[in-house]
N, C-alpha and C positions, 0 to 999 in steps of 0.2 A: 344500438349496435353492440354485436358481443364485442371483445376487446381484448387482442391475445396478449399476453403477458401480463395482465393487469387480475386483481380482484372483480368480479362482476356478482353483482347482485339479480341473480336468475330467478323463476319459478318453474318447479317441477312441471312440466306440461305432459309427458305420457309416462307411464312403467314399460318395462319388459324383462324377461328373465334375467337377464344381463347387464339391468340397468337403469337408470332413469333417463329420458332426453328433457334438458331444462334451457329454457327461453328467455328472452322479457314478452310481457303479457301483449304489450301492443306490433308484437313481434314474432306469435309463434310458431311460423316458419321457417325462422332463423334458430335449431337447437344443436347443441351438444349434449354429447352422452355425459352420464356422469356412473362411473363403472358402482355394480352394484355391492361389493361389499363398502363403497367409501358415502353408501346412503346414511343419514344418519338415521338412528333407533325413531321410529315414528315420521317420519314425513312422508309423504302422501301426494296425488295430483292438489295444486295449488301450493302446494308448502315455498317460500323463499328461504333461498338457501344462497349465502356468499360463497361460490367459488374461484376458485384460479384457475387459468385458461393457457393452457399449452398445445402442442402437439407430441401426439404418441409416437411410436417404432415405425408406422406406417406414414406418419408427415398429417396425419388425421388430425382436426380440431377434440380437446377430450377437455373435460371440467376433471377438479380434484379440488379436497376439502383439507390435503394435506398444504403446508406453510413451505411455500419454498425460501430458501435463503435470498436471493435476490428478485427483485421483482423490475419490469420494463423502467428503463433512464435512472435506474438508482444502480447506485456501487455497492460493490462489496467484496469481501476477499474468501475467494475459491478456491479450494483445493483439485490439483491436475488427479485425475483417475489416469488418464493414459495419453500419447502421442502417436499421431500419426503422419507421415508425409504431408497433407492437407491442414493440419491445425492438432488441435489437442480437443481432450473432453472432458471437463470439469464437474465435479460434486454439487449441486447445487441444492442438493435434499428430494430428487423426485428421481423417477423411477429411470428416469433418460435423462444421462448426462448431457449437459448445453454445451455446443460447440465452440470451440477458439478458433477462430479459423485463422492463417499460418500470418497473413498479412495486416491483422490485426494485432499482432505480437510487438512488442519495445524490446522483448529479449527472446532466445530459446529457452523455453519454459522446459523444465523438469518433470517428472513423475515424481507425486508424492510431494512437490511443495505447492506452499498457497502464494496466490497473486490476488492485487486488484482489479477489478473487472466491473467495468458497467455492460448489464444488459442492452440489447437494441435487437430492430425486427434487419434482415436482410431484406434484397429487390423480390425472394419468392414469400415472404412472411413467416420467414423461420425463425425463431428465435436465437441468438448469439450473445458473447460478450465478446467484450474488447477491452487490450489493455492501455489503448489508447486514452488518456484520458482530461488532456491536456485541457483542452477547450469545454468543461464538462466540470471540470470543478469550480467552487463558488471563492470569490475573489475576499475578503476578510474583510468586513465592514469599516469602515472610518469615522469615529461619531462626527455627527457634523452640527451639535449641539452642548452647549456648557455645561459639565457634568452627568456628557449622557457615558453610561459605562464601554466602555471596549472590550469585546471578545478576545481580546490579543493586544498586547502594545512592546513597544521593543521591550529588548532584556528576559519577555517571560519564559518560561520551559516549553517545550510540545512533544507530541509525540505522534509520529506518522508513518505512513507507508512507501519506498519505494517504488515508483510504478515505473519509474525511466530513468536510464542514465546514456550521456553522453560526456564522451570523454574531455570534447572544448567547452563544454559547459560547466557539468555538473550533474550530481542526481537531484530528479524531479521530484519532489516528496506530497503526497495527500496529507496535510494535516489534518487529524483525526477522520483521515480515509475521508476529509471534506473539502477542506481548503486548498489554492492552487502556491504550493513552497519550491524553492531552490535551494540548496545547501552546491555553491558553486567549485569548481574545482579547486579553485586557492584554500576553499576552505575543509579538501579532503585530504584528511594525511593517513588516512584508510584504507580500505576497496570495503567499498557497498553493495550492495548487488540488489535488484529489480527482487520485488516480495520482502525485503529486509523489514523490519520494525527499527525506525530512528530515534532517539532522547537528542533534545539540544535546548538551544534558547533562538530565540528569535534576534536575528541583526539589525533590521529593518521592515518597515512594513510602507511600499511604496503608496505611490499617489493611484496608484490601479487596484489596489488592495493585495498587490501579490507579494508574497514575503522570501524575502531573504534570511537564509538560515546557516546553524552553526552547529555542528555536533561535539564542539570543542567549547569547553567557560570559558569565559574572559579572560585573557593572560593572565593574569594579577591570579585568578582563583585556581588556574590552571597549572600553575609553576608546579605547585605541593607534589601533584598527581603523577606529572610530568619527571620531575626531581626522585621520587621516590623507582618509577620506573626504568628511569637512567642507571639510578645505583645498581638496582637488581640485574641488570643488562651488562655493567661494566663487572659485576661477582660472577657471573656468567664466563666471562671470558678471563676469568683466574685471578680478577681485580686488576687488572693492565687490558685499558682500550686501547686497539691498534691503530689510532689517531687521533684525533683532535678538533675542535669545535671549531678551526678552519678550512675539514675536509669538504668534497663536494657535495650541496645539496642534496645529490642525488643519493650517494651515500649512508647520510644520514638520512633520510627519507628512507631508505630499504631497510635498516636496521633500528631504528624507531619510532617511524612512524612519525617523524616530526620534521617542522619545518627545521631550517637551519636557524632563525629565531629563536625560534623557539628551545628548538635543542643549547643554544648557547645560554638562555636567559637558566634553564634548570640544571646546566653545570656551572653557573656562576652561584645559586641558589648552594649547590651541595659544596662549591670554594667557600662559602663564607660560612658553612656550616663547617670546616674543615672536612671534610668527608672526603677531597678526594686531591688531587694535586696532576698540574698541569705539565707535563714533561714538552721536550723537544717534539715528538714527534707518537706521543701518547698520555691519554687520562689515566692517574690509577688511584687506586683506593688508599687512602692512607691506613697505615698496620696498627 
């Protein structure tokens, strides 16, 4: 049985001016066209040839010898060509864009940026993606033998895709567009956004295989980074900050990005470096 979205391994079964129709042998009633400039140099009735199986402008079954970027129940990340009321229409490397359709979206997608996207057929057999991808990614293995290696264990780096965020949660992250990750809200002192490329370390890697992640180093490694951005922030403001590392949370979360924590551990960092001195009711640079 042909098999849309997938490679299939066909044989040429008739020509015509416009083309070849190719079958399986024990099946050649069942063909698609295979348009005729994408024949390759020399094949002929009987030749097998691997193509890929889509639908053309008209919703027709059609072979091609060209390499699409995605193929059926794999991921990967697509760039939006355009939007419309109904969904979007994404790049995929063939001649008709594959459709997004609007309620398969985790965000309102953009023109011109890229997302992740798994392939799937809809109820008429049309081909789509989604950026749904939740229950679709593969969970991180857990060796469950003495000195078998781990693809992952706490503490390491990763790096991955955005494919969801919610605001009591967290953004949902693919690691390396494979694994199913959480970088949770406590641990964003950012804005993410769906299609992002993430750097961090891994927190935890539960008993499910799903992981908990962090786009921040470990305090300790974190301060330096932290400490350095502060100062530049407090030169900003003419070396006198208009408060104090007992303002609101909120506060210092709008103005750098950090928690309150946090923000107190990297002006305690630049007090004992001398760098900055603590008044009444502001930080300032020492002269």
């Amino acid at each position: 049985m042909i098999q849309i979205g997938r490679w299939n391994r066909l044989t040429i079964i008739r020509s015509k001016d416009f083309g070849a129709y190719l079958g399986e042998k024990d099946n050649p009633s069942e063909a698609v066209l295979l348009p005729r400039k994408q024949i390759p140099e020399g094949a002929k009735a009987g030749s097998v040839l691997d193509v890929f199986i889509y639908r053309d402008s008209e919703d027709r079954l059609i072979a091609t010898v060209n390499e699409p970027y995605i193929t059926m129940d794999k991921i990967a990340k697509l760039k939006v060509k355009n939007v419309s009321g109904m969904g979007a229409f994404m790049d995929w490397g063939l001649e008709k864009d594959i459709f997004l359709p609007f309620k398969e979206q985790t965000c309102k997608v953009e023109e011109g940026r890229s997302y992740l996207v798994r392939m799937y057929a809809d109820k008429s057999d049309r081909l789509c993606v989604s950026m749904k991808l939740g229950n679709h990614l593969e969970k991180i293995p857990i060796p469950k033998e003495e000195g078998e290696e781990a693809v992952y264990k706490k503490g390491d780096s990763f790096t991955g895709t955005v494919y969801e965020y919610k605001k009591d949660m967290g953004a949902f992250v693919a690691i390396e567009d494979r694994y199913y990750g959480l970088i949770h809200s406590s641990e964003l002192f950012r804005r993410v956004y769906v299609g992002d490329t993430v750097t961090g370390r891994i927190v935890n890697i539960r008993e499910d295989g799903k992981a908990d992640l962090a786009i921040r180093k470990e305090a300790y490694k974190q301060m330096d980074d932290d400490s350095e951005m502060v100062y530049r922030i407090i030169k900003s403001y003419k070396g006198v900050l208009p408060f104090t590392d007992k303002a609101d949370p909120e506060l210092i979360k709008k103005e750098f990005g950090l928690s309150k924590n946090a923000f107190k551990r990297a002006v305690g960092h630049l007090l004992k470096e001398g760098k900055v001195v603590i008044k009444e009711s502001t930080i300032e640079i020492v002269k």
